[in-house]
N, C-alpha and C positions, 0 to 999 in steps of 0.2 A: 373422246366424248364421254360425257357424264352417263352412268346409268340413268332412267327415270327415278325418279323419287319414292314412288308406287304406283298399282298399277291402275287405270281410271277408268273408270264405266260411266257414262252419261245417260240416262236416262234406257238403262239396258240395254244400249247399241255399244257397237264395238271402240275401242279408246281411237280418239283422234289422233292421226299422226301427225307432226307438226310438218315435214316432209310434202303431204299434201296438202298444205294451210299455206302454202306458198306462194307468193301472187302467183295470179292466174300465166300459163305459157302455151303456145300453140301448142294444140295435141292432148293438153292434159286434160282429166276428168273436173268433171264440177266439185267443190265441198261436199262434203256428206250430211244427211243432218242432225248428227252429233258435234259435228265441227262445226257445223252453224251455229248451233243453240250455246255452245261452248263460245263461242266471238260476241254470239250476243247477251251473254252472260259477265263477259269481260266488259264489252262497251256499258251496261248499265250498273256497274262497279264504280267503272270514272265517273261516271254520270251522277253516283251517290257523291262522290270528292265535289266533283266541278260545280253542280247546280241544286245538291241538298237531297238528290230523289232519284229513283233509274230514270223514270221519262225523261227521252230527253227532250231539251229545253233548246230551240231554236231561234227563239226569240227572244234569249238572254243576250243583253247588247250593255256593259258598263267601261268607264274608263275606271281603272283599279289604281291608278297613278303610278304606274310603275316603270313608265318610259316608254310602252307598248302603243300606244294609242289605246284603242278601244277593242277589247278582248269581247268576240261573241260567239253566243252557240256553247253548247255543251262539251264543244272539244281543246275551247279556247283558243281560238284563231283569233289573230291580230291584227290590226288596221298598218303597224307600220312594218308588217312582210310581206313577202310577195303571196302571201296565203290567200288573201281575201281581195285579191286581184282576181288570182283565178278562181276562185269560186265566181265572182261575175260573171268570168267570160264564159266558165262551162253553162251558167243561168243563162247568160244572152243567146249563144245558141241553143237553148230552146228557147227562152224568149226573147226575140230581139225587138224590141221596143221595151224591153226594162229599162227604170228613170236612174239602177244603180250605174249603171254604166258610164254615166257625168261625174262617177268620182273617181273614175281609173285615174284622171290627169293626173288627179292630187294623192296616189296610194304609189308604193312601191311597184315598179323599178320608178315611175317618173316623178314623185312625190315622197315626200316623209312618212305619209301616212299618218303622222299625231299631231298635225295644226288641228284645234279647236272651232277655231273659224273653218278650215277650209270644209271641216268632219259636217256642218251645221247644216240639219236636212237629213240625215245619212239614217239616222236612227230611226226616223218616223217611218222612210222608204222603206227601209228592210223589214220593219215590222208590218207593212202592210204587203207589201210581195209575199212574206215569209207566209200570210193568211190566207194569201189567194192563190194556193194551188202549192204542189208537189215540188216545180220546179227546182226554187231555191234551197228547199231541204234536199235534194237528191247532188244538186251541186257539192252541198254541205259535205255530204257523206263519198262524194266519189274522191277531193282533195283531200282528207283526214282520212279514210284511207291509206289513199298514197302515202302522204305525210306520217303517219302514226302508225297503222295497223301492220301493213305489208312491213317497214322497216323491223318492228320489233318482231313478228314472225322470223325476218329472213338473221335477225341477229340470236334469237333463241336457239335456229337452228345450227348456226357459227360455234355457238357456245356450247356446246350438248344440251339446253334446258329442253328438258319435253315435258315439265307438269304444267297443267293448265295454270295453276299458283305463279310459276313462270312467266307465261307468257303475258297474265294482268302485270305483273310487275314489269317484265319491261313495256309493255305497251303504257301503263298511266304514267310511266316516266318518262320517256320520247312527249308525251301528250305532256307533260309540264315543264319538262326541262328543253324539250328539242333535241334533231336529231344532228344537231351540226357538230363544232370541233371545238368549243370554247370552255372553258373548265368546271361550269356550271353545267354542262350538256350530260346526255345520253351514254354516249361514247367515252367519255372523262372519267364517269362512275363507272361505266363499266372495264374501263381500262384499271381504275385502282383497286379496284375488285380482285378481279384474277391476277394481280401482282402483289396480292399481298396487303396492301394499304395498312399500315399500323400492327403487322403482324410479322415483321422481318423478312417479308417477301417469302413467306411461306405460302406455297399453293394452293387452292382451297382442296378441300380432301374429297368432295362432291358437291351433286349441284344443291342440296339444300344450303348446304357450307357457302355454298358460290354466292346464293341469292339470301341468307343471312349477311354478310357482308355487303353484297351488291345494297342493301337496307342500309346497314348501319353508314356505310359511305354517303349514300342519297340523306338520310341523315343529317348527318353535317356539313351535307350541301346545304340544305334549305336553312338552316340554323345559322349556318356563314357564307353564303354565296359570296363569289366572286364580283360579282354588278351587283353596285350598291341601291342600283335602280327598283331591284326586285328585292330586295333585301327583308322591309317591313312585310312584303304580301307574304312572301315563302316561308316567314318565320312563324306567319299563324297558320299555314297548314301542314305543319310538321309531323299533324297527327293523321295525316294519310298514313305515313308509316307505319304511325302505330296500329292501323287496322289492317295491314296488309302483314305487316309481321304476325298478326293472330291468325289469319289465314293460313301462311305461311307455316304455323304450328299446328293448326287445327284442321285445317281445312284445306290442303293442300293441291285435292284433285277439284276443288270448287264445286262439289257436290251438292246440288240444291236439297232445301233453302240455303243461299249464301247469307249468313248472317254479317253483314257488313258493319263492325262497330268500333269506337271508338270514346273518347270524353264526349265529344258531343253530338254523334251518332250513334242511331241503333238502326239501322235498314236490311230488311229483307230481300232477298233478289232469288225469283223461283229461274 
């Protein structure tokens, strides 16, 4: 494993271990809340990429055209995965008389999820469930999670990364790339990372080494993806990198204020 990068104080409590940041397992203690404040420091990071701002934005609902159906919420869940399937189901049990529930036929596993027609209705529903109570946000955030948060913790800690600058990087990349096996993915970058990738399979020499590269690969992901589906959208937000690599130089324990910037951001995150 990697040394830490340096050493992190959040708000003069003791550095988070990533170790405990690990989904939760019977037995173990709760987060602390340094480790908290630190997760929710990361989530409204992506939140500056995803939707312009930290709040997040749960009733952002667009089709981007990218093959996906219809990408909503700040964490970008998609209509044709099985993502936002379960997000209903967790919502139906608490409320079961939600109207979303009439479109499980037509979402992944049983549906495409990106017919236009079958989608028609979906958007008004969600934006009025989304207003009338907790439910549907708390769905949001228990599957993106799973999906996003817990992965990238349990892979920082695979990797030696313990700077919180770490663990935003892999977490907004799981959160756009995915956490599956396909050459665009999570896994992919981080596989040509630690081997080297355009460096003769020279090792990286530590983890800032690791996650300078892990960048520049993710990079030329989004510049040349593999699916040409995503192609036009990934190529205008190239400049996440570029604000994460300035972290990554400056700012690497994410010490508030996080200045989050870029060509066409400048956002504060305390």
């Amino acid at each position: 494993m990697f040394m830490a990068a340096g050493s992190v104080v959040l708000s003069g409590l003791a550095p988070p271990t990533l170790q405990a940041m690990q989904p939760a397992m019977p037995g173990r203690t709760l987060r602390s809340a340094s480790e908290m404040a630190l997760l929710r420091r990361v989530k409204a990071i992506s939140n500056v990429f995803e939707v312009g701002g930290v709040t997040p934005d749960y009733s952002y609902l667009e089709d981007l055209g990218d093959g996906r159906g219809l990408t909503l919420t700040q964490y970008g869940l998609v209509t044709n995965e099985l993502e936002v399937g379960w997000v209903i189901e967790s919502h139906r049990g608490r409320r079961p008389d939600t109207q979303l529930a009439r479109f499980l036929t037509v979402l992944p596993p049983l549906g495409s999820g990106a017919d236009p027609q079958e989608l028609a209705g979906f958007a008004d529903i969600w934006r009025a469930e989304m207003a009338d109570g907790p439910s549907l946000r708390a769905a949001c955030d228990e599957v993106a999670d799973r999906l996003y948060l817990e992965p990238a913790l349990a892979a920082a800690v695979d990797a030696g990364v313990t700077s919180p600058v770490g663990v935003l990087i892999f977490y907004d990349t799981i959160l756009q790339h995915g956490g599956g096996d396909d050459p665009d993915s999570f896994g992919a970058i981080l596989t040509r990372s630690q081997a080297g990738d355009g460096l003769g399979g020279a090792a990286p020499r530590d983890e800032a080494d690791l996650l300078a590269r892990f960048l520049a690969v993710r990079r030329a992901v989004l510049l040349s993806p593999h699916n040409p589906e995503t192609a036009e959208v990934w190529r205008r937000s190239v400049t996440r990198v570029d604000a994460l690599e300035t972290l990554l130089a400056r700012n690497p324990a994410l010490r508030p204020p996080v200045i989050v910037a870029n060509s066409e951001i400048r956002v504060r995150v305390s």
